[in-house]
N, C-alpha and C positions, 0 to 999 in steps of 0.2 A: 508182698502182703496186700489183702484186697482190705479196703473200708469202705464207709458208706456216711452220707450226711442227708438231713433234713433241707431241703430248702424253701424257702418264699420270696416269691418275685413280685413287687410291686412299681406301679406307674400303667402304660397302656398296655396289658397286655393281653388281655380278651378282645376275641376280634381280630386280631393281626396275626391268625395260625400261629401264634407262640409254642403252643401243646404239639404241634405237627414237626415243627423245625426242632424243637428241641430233641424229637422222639430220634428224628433223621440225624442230629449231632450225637447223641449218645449210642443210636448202633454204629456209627462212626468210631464212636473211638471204644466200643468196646464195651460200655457200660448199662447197666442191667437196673429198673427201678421204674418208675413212673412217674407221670405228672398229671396234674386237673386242673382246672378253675374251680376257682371258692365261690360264695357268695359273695364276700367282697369287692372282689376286683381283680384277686391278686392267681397268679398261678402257684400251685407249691406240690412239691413231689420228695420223691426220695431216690439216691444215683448210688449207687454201688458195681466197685471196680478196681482194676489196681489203682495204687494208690496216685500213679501220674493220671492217669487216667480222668480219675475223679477233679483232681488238682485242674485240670483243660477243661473240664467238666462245668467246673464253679467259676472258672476265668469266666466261659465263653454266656453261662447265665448271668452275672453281673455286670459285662460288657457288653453284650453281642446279640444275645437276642435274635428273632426273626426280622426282617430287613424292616416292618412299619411297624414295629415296638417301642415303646419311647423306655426304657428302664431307671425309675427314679434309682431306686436300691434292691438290693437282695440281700437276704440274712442268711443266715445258715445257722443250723443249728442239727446238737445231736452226734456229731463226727465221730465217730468209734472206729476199731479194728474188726475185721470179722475173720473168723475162722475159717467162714464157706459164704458164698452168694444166697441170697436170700430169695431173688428171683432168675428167672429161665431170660427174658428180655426185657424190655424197655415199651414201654406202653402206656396209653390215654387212658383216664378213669372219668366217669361222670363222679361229681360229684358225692 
């Protein structure tokens, strides 16, 4: 079963290739979605995949990070089932 979740990453993470390492983790394992920087500060995308998948996915964003990221917290939000992938891969968006 594929699902998909919202997320937002907050603490240092513009500036420290956050958006680059994360894109290299998620064709790692598979997973299809995107991510940006906000005005805020914060990075926030969307990861769709099997459901372990996803699950390594949200570990590795709320722990792990790009190696000079500081991550206070990450939310997640939105976690649904999907029928079919919603996107072709994984990729940066401006804003």
């Amino acid at each position: 079963m594929s699902k998909a979740v919202d997320f937002e990453v907050h603490g240092r993470v513009q500036g420290v290739w956050f958006r680059a390492h994360t894109v290299d983790k998620a064709k790692a394992l598979g997973v299809v979605g995107f991510v940006m920087n906000t005005p805020q500060g914060t990075v926030k995308g969307e990861a769709q995949g099997e459901e372990a998948a996803v699950d390594q996915m949200k570990e590795w964003l709320a722990t792990t990070g790009s190696p000079h990221s500081k991550i206070e917290r990450c939310e997640f939000s939105n976690e649904r089932a999907l029928a079919a992938l919603e996107y072709r891969d994984f990729s940066t968006r401006r804003r």
